[in-house]
N, CA, C and O atoms as a printed pandas DataFrame, in Angstrom:
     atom_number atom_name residue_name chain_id  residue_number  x_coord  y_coord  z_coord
0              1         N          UNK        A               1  -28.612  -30.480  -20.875
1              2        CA          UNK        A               1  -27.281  -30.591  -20.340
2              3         C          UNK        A               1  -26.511  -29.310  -20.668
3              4         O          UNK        A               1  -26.540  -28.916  -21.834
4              5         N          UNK        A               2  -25.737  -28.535  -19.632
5              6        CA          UNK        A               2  -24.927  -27.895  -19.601
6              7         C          UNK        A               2  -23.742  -27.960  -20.849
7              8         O          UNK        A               2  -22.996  -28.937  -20.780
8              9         N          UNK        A               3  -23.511  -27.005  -21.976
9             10        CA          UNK        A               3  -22.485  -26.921  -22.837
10            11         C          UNK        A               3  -21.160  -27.142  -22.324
11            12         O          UNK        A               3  -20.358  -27.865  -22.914
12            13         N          UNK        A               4  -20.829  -26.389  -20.959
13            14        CA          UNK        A               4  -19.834  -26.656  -20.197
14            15         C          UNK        A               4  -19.633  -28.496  -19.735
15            16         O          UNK        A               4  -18.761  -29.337  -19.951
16            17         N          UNK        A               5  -20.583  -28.491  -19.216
17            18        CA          UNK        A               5  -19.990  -30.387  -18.983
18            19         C          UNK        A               5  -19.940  -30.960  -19.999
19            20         O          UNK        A               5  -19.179  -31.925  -19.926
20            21         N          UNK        A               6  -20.814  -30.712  -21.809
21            22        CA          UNK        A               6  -20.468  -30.945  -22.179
22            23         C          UNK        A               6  -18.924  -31.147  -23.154
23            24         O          UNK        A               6  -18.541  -32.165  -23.730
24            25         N          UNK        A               7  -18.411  -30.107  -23.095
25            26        CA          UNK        A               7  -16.834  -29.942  -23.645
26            27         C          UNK        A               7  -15.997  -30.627  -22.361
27            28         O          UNK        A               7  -14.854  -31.045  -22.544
28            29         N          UNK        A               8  -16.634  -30.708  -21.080
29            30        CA          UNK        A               8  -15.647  -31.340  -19.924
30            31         C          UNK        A               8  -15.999  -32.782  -19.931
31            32         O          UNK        A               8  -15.156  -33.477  -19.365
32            33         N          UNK        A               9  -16.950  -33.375  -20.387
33            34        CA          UNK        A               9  -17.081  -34.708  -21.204
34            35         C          UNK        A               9  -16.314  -35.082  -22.181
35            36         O          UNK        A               9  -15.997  -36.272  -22.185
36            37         N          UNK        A              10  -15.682  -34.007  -23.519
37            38        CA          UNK        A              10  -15.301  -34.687  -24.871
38            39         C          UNK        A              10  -13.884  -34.283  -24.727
39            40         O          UNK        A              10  -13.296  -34.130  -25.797
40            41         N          UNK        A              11  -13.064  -34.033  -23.428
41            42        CA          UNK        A              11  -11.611  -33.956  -23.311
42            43         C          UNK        A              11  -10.880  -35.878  -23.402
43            44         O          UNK        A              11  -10.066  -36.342  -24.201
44            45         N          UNK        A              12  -11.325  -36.294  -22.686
45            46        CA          UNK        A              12  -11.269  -37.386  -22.962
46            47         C          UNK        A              12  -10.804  -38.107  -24.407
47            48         O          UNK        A              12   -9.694  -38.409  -24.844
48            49         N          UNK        A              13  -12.434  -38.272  -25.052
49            50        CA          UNK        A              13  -12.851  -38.559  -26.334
50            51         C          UNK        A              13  -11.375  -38.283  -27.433
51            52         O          UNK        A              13  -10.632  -38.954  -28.148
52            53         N          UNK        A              14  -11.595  -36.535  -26.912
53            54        CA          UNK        A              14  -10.566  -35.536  -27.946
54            55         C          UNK        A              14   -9.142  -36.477  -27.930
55            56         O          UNK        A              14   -8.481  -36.943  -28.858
56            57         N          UNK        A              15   -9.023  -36.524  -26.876
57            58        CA          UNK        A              15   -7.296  -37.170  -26.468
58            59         C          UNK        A              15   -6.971  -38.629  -27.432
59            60         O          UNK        A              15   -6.073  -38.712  -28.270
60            61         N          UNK        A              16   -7.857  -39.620  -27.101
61            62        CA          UNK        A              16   -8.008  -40.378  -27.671
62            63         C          UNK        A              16   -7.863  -40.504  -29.375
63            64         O          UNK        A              16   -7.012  -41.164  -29.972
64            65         N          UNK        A              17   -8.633  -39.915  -29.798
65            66        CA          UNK        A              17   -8.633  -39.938  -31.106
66            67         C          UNK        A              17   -7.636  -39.121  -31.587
67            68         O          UNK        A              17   -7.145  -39.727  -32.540
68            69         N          UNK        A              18   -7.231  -38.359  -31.478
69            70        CA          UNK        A              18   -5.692  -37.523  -31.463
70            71         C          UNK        A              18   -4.610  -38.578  -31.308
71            72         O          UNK        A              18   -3.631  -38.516  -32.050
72            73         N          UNK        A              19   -4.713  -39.568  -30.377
73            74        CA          UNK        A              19   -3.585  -40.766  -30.191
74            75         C          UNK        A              19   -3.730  -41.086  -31.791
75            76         O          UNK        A              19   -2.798  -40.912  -32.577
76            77         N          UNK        A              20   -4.994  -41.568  -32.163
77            78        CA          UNK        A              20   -5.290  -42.874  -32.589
78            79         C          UNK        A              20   -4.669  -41.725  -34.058
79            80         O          UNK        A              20   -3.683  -42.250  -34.575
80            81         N          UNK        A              21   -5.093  -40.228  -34.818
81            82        CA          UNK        A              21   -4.524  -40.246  -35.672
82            83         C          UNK        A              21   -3.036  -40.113  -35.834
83            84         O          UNK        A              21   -2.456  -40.133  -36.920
84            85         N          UNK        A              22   -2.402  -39.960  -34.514
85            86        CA          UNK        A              22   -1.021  -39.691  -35.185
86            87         C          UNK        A              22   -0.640  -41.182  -34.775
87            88         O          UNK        A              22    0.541  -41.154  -35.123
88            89         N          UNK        A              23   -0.843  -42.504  -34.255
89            90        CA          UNK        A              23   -0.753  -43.223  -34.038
90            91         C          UNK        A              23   -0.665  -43.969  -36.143
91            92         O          UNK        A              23    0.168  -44.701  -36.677
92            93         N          UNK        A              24   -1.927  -43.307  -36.701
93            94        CA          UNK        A              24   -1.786  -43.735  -38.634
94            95         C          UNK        A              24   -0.722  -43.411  -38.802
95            96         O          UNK        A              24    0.160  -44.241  -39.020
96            97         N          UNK        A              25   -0.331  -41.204  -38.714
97            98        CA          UNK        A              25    0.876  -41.137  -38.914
98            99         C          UNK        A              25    1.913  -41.548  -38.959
99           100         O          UNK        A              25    2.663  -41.675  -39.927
100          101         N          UNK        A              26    2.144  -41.964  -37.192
101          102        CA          UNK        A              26    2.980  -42.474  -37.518
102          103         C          UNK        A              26    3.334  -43.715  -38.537
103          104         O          UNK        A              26    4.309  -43.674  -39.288
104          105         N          UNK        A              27    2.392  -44.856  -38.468
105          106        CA          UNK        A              27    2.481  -45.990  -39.163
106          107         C          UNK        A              27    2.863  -45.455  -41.030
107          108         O          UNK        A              27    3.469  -46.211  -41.789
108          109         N          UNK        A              28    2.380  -44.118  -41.438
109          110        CA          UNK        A              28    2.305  -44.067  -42.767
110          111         C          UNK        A              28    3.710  -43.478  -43.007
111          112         O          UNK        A              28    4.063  -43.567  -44.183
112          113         N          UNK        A              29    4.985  -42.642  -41.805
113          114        CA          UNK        A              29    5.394  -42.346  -41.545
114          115         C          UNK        A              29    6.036  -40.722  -42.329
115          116         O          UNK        A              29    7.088  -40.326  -42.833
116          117         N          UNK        A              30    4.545  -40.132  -42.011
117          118        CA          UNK        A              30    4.027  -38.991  -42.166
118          119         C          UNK        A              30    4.451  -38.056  -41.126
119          120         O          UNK        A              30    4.734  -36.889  -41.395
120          121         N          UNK        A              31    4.506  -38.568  -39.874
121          122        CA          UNK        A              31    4.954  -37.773  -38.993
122          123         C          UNK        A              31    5.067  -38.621  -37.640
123          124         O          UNK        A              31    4.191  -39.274  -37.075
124          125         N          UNK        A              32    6.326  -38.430  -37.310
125          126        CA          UNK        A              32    6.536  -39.186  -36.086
126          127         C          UNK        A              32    5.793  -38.986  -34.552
127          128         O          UNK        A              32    4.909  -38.164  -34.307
128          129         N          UNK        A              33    6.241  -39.714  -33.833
129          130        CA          UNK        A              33    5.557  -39.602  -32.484
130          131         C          UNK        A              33    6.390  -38.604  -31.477
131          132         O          UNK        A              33    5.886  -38.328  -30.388
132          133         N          UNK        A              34    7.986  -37.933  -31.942
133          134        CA          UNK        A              34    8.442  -37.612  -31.493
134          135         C          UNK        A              34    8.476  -36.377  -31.730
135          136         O          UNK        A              34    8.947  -35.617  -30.883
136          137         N          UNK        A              35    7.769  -35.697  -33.460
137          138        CA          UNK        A              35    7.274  -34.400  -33.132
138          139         C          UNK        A              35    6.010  -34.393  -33.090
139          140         O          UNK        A              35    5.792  -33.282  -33.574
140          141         N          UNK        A              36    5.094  -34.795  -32.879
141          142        CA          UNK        A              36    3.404  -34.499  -32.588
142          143         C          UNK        A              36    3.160  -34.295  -31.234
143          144         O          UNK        A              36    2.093  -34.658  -30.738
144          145         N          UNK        A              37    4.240  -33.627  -30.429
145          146        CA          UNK        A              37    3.902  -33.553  -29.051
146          147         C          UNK        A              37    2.832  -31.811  -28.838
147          148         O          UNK        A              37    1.951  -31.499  -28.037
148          149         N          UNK        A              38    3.468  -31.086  -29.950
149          150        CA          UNK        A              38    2.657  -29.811  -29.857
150          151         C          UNK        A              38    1.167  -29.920  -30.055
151          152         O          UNK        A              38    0.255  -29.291  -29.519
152          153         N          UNK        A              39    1.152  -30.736  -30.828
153          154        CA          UNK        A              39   -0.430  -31.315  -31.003
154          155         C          UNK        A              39   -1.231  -31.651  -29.837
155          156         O          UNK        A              39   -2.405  -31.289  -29.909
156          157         N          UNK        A              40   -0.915  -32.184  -28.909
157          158        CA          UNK        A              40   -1.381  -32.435  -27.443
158          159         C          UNK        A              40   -1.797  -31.230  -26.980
159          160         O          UNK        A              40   -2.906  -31.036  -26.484
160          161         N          UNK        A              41   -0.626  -30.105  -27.178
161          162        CA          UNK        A              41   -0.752  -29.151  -26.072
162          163         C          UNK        A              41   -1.824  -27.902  -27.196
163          164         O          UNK        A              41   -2.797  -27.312  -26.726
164          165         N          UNK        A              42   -1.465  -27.768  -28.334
165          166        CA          UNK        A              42   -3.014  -27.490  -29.063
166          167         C          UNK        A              42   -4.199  -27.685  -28.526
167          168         O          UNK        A              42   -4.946  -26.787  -28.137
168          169         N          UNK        A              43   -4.483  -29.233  -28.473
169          170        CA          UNK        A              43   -5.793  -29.534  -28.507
170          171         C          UNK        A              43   -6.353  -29.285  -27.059
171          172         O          UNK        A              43   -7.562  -29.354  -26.838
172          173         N          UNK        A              44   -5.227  -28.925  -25.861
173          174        CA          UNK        A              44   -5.941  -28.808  -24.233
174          175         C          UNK        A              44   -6.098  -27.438  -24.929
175          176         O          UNK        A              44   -7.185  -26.861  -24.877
176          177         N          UNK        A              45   -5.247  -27.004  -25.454
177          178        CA          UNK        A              45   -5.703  -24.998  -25.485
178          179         C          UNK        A              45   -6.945  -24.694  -25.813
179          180         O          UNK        A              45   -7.533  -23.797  -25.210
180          181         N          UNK        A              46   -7.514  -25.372  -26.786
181          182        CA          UNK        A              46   -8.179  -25.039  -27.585
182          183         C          UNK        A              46   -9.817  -25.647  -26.952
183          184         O          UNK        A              46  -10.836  -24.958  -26.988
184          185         N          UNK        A              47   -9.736  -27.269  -26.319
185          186        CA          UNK        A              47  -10.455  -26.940  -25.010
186          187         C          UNK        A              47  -10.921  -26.242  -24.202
187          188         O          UNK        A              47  -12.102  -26.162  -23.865
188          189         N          UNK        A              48   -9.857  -25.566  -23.750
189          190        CA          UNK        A              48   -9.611  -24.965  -22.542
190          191         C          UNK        A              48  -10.332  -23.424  -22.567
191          192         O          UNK        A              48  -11.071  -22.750  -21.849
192          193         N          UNK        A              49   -9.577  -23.306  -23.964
193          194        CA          UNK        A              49  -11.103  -21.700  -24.396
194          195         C          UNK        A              49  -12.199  -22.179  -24.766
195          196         O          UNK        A              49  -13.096  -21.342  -24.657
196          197         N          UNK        A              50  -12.541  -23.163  -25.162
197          198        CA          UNK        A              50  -14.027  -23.044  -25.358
198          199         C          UNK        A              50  -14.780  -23.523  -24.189
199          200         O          UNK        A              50  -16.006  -23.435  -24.127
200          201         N          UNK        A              51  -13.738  -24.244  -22.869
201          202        CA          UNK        A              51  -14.627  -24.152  -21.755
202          203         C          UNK        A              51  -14.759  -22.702  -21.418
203          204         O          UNK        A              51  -15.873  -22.386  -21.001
204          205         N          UNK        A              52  -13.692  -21.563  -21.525
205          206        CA          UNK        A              52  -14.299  -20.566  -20.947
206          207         C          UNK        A              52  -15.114  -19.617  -21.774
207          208         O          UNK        A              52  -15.836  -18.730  -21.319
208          209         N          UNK        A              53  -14.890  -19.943  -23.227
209          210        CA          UNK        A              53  -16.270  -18.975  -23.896
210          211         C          UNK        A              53  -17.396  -19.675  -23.118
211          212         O          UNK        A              53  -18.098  -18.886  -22.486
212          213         N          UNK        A              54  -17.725  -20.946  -23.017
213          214        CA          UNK        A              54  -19.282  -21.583  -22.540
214          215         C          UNK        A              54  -19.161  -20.837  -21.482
215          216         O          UNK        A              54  -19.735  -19.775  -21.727
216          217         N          UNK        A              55  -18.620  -20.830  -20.204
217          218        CA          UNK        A              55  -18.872  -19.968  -19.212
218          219         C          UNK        A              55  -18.990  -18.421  -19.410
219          220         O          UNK        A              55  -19.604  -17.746  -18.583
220          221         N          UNK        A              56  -18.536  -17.990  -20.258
221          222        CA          UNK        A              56  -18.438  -16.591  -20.192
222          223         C          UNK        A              56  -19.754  -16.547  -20.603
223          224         O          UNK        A              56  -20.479  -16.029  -19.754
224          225         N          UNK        A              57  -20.611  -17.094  -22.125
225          226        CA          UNK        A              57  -21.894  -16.799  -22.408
226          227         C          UNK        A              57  -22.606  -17.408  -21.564
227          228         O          UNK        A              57  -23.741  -16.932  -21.599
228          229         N          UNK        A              58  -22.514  -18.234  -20.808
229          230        CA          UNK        A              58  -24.311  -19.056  -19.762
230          231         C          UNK        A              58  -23.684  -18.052  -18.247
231          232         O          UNK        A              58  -23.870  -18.390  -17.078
232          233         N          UNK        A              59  -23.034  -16.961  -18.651
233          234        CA          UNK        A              59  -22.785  -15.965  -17.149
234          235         C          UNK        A              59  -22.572  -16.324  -16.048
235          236         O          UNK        A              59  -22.987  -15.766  -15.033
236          237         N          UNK        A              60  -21.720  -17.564  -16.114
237          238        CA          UNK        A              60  -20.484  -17.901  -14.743
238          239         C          UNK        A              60  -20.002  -16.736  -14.474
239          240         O          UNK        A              60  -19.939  -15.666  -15.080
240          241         N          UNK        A              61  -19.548  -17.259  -13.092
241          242        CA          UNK        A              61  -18.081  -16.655  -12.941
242          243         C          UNK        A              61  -17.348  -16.521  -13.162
243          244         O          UNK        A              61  -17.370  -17.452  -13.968
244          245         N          UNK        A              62  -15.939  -15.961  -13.321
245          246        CA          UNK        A              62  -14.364  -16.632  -14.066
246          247         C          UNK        A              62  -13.956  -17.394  -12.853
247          248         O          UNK        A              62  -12.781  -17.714  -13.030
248          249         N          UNK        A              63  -14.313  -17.765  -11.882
249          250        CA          UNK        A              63  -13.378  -18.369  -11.301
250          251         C          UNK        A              63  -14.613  -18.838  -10.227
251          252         O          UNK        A              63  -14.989  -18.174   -9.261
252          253         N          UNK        A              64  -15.117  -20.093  -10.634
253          254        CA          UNK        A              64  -16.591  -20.622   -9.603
254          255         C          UNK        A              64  -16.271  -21.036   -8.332
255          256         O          UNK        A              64  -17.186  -21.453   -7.621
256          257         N          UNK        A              65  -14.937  -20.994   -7.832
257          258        CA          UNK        A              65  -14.790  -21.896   -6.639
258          259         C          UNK        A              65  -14.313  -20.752   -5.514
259          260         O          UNK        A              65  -13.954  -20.907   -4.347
260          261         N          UNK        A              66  -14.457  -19.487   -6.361
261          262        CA          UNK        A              66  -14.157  -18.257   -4.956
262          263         C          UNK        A              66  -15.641  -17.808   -4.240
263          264         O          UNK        A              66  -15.727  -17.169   -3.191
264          265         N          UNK        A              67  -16.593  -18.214   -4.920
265          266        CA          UNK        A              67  -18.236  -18.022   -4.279
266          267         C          UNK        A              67  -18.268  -19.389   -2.816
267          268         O          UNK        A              67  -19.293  -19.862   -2.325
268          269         N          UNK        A              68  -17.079  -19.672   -2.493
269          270        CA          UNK        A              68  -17.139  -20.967   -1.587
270          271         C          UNK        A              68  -17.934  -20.383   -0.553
271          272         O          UNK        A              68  -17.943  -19.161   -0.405
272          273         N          UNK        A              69  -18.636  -21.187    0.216
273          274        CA          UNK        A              69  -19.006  -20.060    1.620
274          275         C          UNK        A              69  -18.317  -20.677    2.812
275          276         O          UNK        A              69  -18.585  -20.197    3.914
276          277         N          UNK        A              70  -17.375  -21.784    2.727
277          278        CA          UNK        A              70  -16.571  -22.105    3.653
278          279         C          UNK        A              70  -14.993  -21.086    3.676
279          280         O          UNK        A              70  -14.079  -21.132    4.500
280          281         N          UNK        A              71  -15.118  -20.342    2.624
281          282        CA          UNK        A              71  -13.460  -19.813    2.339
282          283         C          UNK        A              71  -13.458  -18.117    3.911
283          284         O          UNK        A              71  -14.129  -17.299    4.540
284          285         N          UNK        A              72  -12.097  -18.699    3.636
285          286        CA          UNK        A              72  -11.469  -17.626    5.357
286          287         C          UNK        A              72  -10.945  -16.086    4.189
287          288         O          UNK        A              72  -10.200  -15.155    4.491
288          289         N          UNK        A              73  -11.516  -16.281    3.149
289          290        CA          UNK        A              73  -11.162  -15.038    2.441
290          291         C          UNK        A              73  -12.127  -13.775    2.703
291          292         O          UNK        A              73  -13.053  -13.680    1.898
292          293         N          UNK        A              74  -12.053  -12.839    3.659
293          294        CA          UNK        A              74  -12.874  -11.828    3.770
294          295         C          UNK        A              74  -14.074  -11.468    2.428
295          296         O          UNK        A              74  -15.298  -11.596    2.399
296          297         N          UNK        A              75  -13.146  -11.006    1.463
297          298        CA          UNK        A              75  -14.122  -10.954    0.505
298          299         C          UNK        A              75  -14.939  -12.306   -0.502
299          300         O          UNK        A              75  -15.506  -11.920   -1.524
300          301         N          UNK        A              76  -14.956  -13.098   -0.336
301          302        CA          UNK        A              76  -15.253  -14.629   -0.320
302          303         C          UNK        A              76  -16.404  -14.285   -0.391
303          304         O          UNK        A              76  -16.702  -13.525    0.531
304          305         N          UNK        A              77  -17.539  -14.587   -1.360
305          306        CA          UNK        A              77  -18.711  -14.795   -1.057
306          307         C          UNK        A              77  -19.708  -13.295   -0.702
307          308         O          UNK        A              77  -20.887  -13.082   -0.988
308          309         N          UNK        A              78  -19.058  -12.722   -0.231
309          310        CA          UNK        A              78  -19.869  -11.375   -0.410
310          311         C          UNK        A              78  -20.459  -10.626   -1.013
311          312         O          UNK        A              78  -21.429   -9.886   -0.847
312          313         N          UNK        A              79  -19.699  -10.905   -1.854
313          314        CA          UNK        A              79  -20.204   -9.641   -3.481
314          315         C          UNK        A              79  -20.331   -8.475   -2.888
315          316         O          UNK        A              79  -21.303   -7.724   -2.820
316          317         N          UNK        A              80  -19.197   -8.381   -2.436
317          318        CA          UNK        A              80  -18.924   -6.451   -2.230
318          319         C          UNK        A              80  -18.799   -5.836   -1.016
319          320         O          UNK        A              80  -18.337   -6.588   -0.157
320          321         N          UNK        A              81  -19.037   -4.785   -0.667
321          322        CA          UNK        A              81  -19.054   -4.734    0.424
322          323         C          UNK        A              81  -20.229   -4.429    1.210
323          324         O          UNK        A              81  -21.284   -4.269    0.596
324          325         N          UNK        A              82  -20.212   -4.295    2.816
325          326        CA          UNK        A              82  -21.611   -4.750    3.184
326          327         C          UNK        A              82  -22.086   -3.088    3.386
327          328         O          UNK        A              82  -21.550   -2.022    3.085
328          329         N          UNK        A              83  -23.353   -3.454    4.042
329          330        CA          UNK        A              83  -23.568   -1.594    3.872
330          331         C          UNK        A              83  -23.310   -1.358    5.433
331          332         O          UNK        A              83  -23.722   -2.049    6.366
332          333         N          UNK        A              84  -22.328    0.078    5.487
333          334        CA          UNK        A              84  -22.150    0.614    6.938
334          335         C          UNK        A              84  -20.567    0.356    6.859
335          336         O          UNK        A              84  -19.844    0.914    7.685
336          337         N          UNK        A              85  -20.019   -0.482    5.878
337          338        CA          UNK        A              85  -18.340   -0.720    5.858
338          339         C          UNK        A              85  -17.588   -0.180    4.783
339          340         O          UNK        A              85  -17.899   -0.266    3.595
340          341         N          UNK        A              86  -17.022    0.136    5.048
341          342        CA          UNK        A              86  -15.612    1.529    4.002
342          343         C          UNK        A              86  -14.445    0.375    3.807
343          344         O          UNK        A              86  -13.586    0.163    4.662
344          345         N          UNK        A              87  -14.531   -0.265    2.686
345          346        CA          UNK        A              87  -13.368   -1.041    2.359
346          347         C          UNK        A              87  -12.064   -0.045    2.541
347          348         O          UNK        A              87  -12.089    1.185    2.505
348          349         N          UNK        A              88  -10.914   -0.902    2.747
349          350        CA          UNK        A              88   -9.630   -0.183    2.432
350          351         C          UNK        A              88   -8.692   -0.835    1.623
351          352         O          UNK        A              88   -8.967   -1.676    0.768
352          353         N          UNK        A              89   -7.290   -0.322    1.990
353          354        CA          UNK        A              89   -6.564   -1.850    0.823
354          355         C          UNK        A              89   -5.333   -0.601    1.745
355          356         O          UNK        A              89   -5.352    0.447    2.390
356          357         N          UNK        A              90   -4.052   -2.006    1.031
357          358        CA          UNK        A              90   -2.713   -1.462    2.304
358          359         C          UNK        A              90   -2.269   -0.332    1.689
359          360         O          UNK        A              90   -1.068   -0.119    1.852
360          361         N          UNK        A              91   -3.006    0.640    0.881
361          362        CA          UNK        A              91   -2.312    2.105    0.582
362          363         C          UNK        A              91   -3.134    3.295    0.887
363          364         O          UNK        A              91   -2.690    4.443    0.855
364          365         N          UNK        A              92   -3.931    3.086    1.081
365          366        CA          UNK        A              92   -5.290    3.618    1.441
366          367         C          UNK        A              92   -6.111    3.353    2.591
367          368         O          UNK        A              92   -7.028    2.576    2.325
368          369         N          UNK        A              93   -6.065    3.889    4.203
369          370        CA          UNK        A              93   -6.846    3.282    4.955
370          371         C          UNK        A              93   -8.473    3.621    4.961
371          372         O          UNK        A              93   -9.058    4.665    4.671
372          373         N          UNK        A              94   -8.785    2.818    5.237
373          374        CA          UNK        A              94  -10.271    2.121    5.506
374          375         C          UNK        A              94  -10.963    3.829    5.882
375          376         O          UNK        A              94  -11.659    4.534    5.151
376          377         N          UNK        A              95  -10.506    4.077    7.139
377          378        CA          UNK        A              95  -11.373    5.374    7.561
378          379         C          UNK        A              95  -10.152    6.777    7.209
379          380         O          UNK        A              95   -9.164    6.833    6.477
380          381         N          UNK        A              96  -10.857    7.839    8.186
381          382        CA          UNK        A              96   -9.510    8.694    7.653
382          383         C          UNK        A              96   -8.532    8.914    9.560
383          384         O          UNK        A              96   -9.120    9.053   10.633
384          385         N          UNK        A              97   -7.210    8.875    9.379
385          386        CA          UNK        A              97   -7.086    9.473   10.685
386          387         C          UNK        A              97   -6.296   10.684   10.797
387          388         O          UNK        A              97   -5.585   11.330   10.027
388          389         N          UNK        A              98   -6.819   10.822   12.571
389          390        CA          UNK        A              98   -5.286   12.077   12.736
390          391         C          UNK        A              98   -4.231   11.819   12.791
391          392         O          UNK        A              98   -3.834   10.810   13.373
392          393         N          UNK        A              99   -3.493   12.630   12.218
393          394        CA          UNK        A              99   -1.641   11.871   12.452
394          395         C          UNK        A              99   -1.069   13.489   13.168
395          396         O          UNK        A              99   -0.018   13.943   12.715
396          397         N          UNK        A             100   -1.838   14.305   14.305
397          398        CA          UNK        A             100   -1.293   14.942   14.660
398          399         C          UNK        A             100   -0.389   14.723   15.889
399          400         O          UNK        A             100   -0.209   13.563   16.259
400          401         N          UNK        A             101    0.188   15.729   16.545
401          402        CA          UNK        A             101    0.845   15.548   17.406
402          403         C          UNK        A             101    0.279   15.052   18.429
403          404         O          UNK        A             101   -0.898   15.385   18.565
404          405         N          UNK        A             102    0.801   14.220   19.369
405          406        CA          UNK        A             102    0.040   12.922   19.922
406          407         C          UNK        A             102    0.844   13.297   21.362
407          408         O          UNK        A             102    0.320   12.723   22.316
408          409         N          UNK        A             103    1.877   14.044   21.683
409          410        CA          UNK        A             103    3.096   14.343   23.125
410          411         C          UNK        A             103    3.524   12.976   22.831
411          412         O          UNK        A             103    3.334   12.117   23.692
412          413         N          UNK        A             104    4.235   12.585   21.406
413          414        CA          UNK        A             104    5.624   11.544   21.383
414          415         C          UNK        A             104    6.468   12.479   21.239
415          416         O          UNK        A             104    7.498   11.859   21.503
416          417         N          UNK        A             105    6.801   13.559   21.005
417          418        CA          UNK        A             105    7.869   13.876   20.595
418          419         C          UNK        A             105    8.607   14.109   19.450
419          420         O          UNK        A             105    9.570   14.847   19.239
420          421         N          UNK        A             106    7.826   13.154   18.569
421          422        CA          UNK        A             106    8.023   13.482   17.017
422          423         C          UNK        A             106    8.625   14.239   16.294
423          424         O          UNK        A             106    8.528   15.267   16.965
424          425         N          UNK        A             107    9.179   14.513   15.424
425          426        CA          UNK        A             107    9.209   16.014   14.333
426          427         C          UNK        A             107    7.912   16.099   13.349
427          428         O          UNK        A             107    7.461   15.040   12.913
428          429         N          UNK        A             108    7.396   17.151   13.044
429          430        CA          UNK        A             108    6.652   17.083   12.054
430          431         C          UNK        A             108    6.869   17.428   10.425
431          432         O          UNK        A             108    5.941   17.269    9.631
């Protein structure tokens, strides 16, 4: 079994038993229910990186759901660019052009 499903299995578990100790707390009245809320948001953090160390070491992706092959995202699924195509981006065009005088009238 995958390390990753496993930690996406024990979120659950985690939550639970986190109730159940400040749930003593409270009863021993050690600490109320009204500050142990940071504790919640601890324990997703701390989840939450060790789902992405597991992915980072078994060499996921950072982000598995952009390899979609249904996505309308040009670069979607490609891994790069194809051969015979000159990527561009909106500061930089793609090929090179002329921007000479064309008979508009222009100034140069």
């Amino acid at each position: 079994m995958s390390r990753y499903i496993l930690i996406r299995r024990l979120w659950a578990p985690a939550f639970l038993l986190l109730v159940g100790v400040m749930a003593l707390l409270a009863q021993a009245n050690i600490l109320g229910w009204s500050q142990s809320w940071p504790l919640f948001l601890i324990l997703a953090g701390v989840l939450m990186l060790a789902e992405r160390a597991v992915l980072a070491a078994e060499g996921y992706p950072q982000n598995p759901g952009a390899a979609n092959s249904g996505s309308t995202h040009p670069a979607a699924g490609s891994g790069g660019p194809q051969p015979g195509q000159n990527p561009g981006s909106a500061i930089v065009p793609s090929e090179p052009r002329d921007f000479g005088d064309h008979g508009s009238g222009a100034q140069s």
